[in-house]
KOLLOPA-115768 format. One record per residue (C-alpha): x, y, z; residue in three letters. Coordinates in steps of 0.2 Angstrom, whole numbers. Example, Ala and Ser with C-alpha at 12.3 -4.5 7.8 and 13.67 -1.06 7.14 Angstrom:
BEGIN
DRENVO     c1     c2     c3   aa
DRENVO     62    -22     39  ALA
DRENVO     68     -5     36  SER
***
This chain:
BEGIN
DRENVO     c1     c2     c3   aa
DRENVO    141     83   -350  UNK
DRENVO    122     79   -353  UNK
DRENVO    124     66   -336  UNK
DRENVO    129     82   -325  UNK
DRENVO    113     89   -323  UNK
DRENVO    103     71   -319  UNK
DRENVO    119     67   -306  UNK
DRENVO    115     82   -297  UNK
DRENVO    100     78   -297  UNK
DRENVO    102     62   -290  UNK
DRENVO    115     67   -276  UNK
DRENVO    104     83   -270  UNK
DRENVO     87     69   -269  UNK
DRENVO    101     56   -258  UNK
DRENVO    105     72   -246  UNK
DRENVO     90     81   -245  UNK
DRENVO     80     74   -235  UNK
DRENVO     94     71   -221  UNK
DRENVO     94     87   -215  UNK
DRENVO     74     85   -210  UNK
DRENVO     76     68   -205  UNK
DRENVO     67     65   -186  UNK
DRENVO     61     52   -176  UNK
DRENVO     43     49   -184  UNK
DRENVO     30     52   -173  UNK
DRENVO     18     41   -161  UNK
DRENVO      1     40   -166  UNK
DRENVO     -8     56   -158  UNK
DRENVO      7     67   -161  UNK
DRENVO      6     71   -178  UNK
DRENVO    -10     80   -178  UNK
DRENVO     -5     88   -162  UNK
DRENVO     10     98   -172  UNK
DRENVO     -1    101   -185  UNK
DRENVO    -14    109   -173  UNK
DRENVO      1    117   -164  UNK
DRENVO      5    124   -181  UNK
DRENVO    -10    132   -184  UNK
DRENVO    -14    138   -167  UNK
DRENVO      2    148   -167  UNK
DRENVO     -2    157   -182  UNK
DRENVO    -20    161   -178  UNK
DRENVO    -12    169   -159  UNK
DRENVO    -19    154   -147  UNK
DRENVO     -8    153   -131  UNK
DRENVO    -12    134   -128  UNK
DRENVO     -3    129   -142  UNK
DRENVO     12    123   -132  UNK
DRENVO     10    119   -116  UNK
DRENVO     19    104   -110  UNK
DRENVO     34    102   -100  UNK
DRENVO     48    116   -104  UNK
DRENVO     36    126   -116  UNK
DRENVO     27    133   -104  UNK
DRENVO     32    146    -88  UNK
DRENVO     24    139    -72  UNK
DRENVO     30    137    -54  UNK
DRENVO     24    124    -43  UNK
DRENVO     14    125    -32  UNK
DRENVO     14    113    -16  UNK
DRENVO      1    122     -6  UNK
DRENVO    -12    115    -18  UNK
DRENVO     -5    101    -21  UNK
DRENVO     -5     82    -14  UNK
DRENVO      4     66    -19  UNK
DRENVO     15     52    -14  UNK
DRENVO     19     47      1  UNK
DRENVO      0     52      5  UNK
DRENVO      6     53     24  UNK
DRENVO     18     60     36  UNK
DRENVO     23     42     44  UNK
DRENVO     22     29     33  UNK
DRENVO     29     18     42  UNK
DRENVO     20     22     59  UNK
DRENVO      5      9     65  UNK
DRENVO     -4     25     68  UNK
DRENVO     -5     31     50  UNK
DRENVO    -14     48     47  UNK
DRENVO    -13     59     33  UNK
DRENVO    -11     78     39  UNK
DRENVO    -29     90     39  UNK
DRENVO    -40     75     32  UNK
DRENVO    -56     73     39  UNK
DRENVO    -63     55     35  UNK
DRENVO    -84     47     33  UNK
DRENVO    -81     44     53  UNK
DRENVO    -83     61     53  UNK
DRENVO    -65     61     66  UNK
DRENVO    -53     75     60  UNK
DRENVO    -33     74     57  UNK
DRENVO    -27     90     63  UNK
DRENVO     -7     88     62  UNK
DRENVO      2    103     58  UNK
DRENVO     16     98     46  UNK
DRENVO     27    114     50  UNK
DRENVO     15    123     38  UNK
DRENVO     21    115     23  UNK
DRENVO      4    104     18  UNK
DRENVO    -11    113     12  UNK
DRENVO    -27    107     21  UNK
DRENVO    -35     94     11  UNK
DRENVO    -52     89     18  UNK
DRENVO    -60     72     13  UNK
DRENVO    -77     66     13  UNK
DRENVO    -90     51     13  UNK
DRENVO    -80     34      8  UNK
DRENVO    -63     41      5  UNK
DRENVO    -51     31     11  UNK
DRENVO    -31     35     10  UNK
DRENVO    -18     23      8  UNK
DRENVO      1     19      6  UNK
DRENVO     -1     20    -11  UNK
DRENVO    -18     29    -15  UNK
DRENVO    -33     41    -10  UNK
DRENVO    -47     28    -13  UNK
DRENVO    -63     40    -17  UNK
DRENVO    -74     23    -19  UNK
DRENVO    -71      5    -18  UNK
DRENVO    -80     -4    -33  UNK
DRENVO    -97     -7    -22  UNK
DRENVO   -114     -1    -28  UNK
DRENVO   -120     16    -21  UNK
DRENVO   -104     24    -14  UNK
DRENVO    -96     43    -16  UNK
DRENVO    -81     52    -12  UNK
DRENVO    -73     67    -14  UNK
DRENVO    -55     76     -8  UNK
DRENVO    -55     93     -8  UNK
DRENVO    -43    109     -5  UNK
DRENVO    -45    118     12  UNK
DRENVO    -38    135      4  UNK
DRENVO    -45    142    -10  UNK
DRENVO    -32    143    -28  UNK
DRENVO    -24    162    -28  UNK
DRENVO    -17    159    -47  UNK
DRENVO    -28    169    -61  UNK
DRENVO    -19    157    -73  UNK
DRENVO    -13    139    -68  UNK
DRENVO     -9    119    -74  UNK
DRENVO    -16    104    -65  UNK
DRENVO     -8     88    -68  UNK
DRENVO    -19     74    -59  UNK
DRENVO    -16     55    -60  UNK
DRENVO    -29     40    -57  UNK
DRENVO    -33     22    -57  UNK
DRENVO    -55     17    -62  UNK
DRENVO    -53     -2    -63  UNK
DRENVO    -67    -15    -60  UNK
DRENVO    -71    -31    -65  UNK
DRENVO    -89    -28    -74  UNK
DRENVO    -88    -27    -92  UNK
DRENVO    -95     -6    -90  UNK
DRENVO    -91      2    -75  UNK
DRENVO   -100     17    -65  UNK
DRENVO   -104     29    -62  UNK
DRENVO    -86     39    -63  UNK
DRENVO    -77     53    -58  UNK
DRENVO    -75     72    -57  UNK
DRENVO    -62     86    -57  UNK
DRENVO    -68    101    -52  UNK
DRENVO    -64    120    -49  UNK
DRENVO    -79    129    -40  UNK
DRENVO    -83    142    -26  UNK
DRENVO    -91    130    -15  UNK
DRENVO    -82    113    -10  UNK
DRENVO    -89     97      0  UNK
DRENVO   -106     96     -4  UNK
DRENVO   -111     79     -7  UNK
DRENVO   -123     76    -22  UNK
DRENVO   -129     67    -38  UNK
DRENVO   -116     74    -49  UNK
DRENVO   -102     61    -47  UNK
DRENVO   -102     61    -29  UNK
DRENVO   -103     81    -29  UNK
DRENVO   -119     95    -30  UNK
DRENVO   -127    100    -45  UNK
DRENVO   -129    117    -51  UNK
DRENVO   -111    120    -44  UNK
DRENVO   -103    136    -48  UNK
DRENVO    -85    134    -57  UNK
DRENVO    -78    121    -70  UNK
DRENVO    -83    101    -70  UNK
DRENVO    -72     91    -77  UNK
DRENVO    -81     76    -77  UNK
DRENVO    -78     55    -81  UNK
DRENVO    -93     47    -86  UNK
DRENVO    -88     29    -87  UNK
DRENVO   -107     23    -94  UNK
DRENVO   -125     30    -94  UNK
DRENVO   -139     20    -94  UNK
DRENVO   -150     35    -98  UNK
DRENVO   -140     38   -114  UNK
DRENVO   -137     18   -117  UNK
DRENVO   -118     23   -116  UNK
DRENVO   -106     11   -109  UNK
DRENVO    -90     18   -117  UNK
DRENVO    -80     31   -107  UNK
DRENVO    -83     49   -108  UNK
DRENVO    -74     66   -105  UNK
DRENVO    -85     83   -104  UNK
DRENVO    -82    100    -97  UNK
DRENVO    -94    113    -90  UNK
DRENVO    -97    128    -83  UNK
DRENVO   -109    132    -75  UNK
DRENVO   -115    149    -66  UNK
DRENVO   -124    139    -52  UNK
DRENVO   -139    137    -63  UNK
DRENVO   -137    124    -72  UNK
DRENVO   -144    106    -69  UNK
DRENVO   -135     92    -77  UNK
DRENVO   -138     77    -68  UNK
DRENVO   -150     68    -75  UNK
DRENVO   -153     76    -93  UNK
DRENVO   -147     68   -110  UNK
DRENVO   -143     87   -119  UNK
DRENVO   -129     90   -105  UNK
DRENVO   -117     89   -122  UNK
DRENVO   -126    105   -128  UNK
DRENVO   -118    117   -114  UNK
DRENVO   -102    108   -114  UNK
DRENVO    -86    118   -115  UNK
DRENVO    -79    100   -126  UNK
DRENVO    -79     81   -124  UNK
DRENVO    -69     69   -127  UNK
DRENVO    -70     48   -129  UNK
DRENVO    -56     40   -118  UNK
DRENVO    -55     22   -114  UNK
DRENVO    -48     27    -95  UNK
DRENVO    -57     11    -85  UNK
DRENVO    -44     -3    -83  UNK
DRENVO    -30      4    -90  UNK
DRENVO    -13     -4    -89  UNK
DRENVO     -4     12    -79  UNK
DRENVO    -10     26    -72  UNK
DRENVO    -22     38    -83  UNK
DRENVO    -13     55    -82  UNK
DRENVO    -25     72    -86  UNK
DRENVO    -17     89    -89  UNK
DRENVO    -28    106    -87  UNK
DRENVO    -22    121    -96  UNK
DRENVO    -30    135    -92  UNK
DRENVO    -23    153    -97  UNK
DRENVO    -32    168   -101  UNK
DRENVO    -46    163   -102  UNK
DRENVO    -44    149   -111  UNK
DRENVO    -45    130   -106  UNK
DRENVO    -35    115   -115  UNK
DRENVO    -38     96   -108  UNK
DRENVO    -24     84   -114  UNK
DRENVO    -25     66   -108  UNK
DRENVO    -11     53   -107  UNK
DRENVO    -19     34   -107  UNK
DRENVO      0     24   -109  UNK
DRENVO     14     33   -106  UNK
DRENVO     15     39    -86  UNK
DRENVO     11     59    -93  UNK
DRENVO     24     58   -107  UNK
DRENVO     14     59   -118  UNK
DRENVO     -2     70   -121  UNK
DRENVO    -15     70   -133  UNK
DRENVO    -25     83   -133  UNK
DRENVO    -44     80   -130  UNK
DRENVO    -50     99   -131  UNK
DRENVO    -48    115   -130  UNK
DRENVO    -61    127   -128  UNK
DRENVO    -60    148   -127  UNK
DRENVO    -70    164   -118  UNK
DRENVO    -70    151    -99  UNK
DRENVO    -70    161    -86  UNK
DRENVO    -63    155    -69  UNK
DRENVO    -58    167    -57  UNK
DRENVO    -47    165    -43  UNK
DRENVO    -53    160    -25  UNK
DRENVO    -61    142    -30  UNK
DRENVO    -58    127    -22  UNK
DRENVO    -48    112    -33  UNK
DRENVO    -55     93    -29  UNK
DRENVO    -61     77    -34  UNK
DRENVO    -75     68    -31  UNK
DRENVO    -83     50    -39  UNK
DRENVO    -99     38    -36  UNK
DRENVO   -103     22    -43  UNK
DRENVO   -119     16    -47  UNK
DRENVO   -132      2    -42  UNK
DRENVO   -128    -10    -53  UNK
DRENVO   -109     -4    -61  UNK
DRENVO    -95      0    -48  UNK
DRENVO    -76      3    -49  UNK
DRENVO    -62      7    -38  UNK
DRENVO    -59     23    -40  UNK
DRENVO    -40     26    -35  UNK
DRENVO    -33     45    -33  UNK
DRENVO    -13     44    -37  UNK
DRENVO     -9     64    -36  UNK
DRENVO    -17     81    -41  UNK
DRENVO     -1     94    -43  UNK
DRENVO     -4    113    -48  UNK
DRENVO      5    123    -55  UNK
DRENVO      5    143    -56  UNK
DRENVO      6    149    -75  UNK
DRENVO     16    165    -80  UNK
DRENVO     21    168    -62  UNK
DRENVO     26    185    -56  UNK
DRENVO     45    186    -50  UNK
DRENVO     47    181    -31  UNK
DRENVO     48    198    -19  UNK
DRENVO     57    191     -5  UNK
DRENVO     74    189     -7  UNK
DRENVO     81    170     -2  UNK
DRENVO     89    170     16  UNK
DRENVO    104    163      9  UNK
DRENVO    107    179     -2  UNK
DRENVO    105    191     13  UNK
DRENVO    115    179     24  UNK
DRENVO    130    178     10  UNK
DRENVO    129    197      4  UNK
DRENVO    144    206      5  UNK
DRENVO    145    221     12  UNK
DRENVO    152    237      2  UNK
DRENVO    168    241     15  UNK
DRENVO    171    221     14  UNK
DRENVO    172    225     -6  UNK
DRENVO    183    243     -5  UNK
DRENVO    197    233      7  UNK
DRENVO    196    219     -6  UNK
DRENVO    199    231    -19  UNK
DRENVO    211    242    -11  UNK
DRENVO    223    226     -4  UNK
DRENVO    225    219    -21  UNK
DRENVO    226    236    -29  UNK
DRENVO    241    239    -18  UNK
DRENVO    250    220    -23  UNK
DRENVO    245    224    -38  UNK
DRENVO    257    241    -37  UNK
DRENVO    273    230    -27  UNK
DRENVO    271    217    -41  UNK
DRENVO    276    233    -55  UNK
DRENVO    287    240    -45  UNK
DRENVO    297    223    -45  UNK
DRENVO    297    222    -63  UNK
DRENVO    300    238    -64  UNK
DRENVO    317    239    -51  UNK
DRENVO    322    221    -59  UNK
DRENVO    329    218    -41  UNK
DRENVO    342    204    -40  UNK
DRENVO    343    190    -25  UNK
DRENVO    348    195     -7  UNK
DRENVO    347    214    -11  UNK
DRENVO    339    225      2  UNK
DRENVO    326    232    -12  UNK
DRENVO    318    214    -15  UNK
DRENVO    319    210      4  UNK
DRENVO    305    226      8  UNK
DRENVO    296    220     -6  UNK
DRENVO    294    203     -2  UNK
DRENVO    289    210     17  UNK
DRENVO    277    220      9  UNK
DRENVO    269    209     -1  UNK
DRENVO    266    197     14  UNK
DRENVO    259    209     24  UNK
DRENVO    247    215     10  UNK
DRENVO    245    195      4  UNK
DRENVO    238    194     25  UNK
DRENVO    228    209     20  UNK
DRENVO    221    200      5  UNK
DRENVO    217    182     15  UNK
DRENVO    210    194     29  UNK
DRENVO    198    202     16  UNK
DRENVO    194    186      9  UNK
DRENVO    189    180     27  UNK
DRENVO    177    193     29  UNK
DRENVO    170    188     11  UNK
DRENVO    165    170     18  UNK
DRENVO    162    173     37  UNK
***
């Protein structure tokens, strides 16, 4: 009797820890939970924000990807309302269903890319929406390459979200003292003596000068080290911004299956009506193809659509298509009691009306029925 107590024992330690049992996690996630954990008990809304925990809707207006270009195939390739370093327009009217996406300095578009700079010393490029974002909050994915053959690379890249778009200047490609958010991709600094990637976000009132100084780290909204240059797939960037908070999750293996999370910081605003785009430069003595695979956005908590589809107005049924429905099998309904009721036998006259009637109300019913899918 005294070995019942140390079996139980013993079974409840074997069977215990199934029901708990899950898929260890990757390197990265485990803190990520944990953080998650804690965010969700001190109120923070980017806790979860990946696919399926988050409400979005997309949004193709703001948006470009693959295939870049209307006729791929075509000898004459052009990729709708771009304007390129030649300074010669592309004005091809899709239907209305591409956003206008203006390009600048070296971009160059491809099958497969939106080259912003090839790896030579001295070049810039940047794409950039021609309609400002309507969204107060919204989810960026955006996908690159930076590869060169150097051991350090330069100068990088940058997201951005700003009130004024396609100003060439000293910040990767793009103005200074811009007014919005700057995600920014320093691949190296020589001022700093850095030649290990580096992720940092501003915002800047249009004040601000950062090019140039070493203390930019002291107004960042948070940074991040991520060896992005000469990766072996795509480097995949997901921006989270919802009231008034901004999260930056950054996926360096796994094709944007898997995030980990570089920062998040509160109290950002960024109002509606800027302009989404991407710009990059490379340096004098440190260059690398800078390679633009998609930018996707995404509207966060969107309202419920207004305008009803054309397919429910066109299939809506009318109520006197519903009342002769209704009244048709109402009235088989009634014959089919009165049957049962009369237990009519084989050839007598009472089951010949009722069969009449029934097919003249069965033709009722089918004509109803038309009307239902006409």
């Amino acid at each position: 009797m005294r070995s019942l107590p140390l079996i139980a024992a013993v079974i409840a330690s074997i069977f215990a820890p199934v029901s708990l049992a899950v898929e260890p996690p990757r390197e990265g996630q485990k803190l990520a939970r944990v953080v998650d954990k804690i965010d969700v008990e001190t109120g923070d809304d980017l806790a979860n924000v990946g696919h399926g925990q988050i409400d979005r809707r997309y949004d193709f207006t703001q948006s470009f990807k693959k295939p870049f270009f209307i006729f791929p195939d075509s000898s004459d390739k052009k990729v709708p309302f771009f304007t390129y370093s030649g300074g010669m327009p592309v004005s091809l009217d899709f239907v209305g269903l591409w956003l206008n996406w203006d390009t600048f300095t070296d971009t160059m578009a491809s099958n497969d890319n939106i080259r912003l700079t090839p790896s030579l010393p001295m070049h810039s490029g940047s794409i950039w929406a021609d309609e400002p974002n309507t969204h107060k909050d919204w989810q960026m994915h955006f996908s690159f390459r930076a590869a060169g053959r150097g051991y350090a690379g330069g100068d990088g890249l940058a997201l951005w979200y700003t009130k004024e778009k396609g100003v060439k200047g000293p910040m990767m490609g793009s103005k200074d003292k811009w007014n919005g958010l700057g995600l920014v991709f320093s691949t190296s600094s020589k001022l700093e003596n850095r030649y290990s990637p580096l992720i940092y976000a501003i915002v800047n009132d249009g004040n601000k000068e950062v090019n140039g100084r070493t203390d930019y780290l002291q107004s960042a909204a948070g940074s991040c080290l991520r060896d992005y240059r000469n990766t072996a797939h795509a480097v995949w960037v997901r921006v989270t911004y919802k009231k008034r908070q901004l999260r930056v999750d950054v996926d360096l293996y796994k094709d944007g299956y898997q995030f980990i999370e570089c920062f998040r910081a509160k109290d950002i605003d960024l109002p509606p009506g800027y302009f989404f785009g991407v710009s990059a430069s490379t340096g004098q003595t440190m260059h690398d193809d800078h390679d633009i695979l998609g930018l996707e956005v995404f509207e966060v908590n969107p309202h419920p659509r207004k305008s009803k589809s054309k397919f429910q107005d066109e299939y809506k049924i009318s109520n006197d298509v519903k009342q002769s429905f209704e009244e048709a099998k109402k009235a088989i309904e009634d014959v089919e009691h009165d049957l049962n009721a009369e237990q009519t036998y084989e050839g007598s006259e009472a089951e010949t009306f009722n069969v009449r009637k029934i097919r003249n109300l069965d033709a009722q019913l089918l004509l109803a029925a038309c009307h239902l899918i006409s």
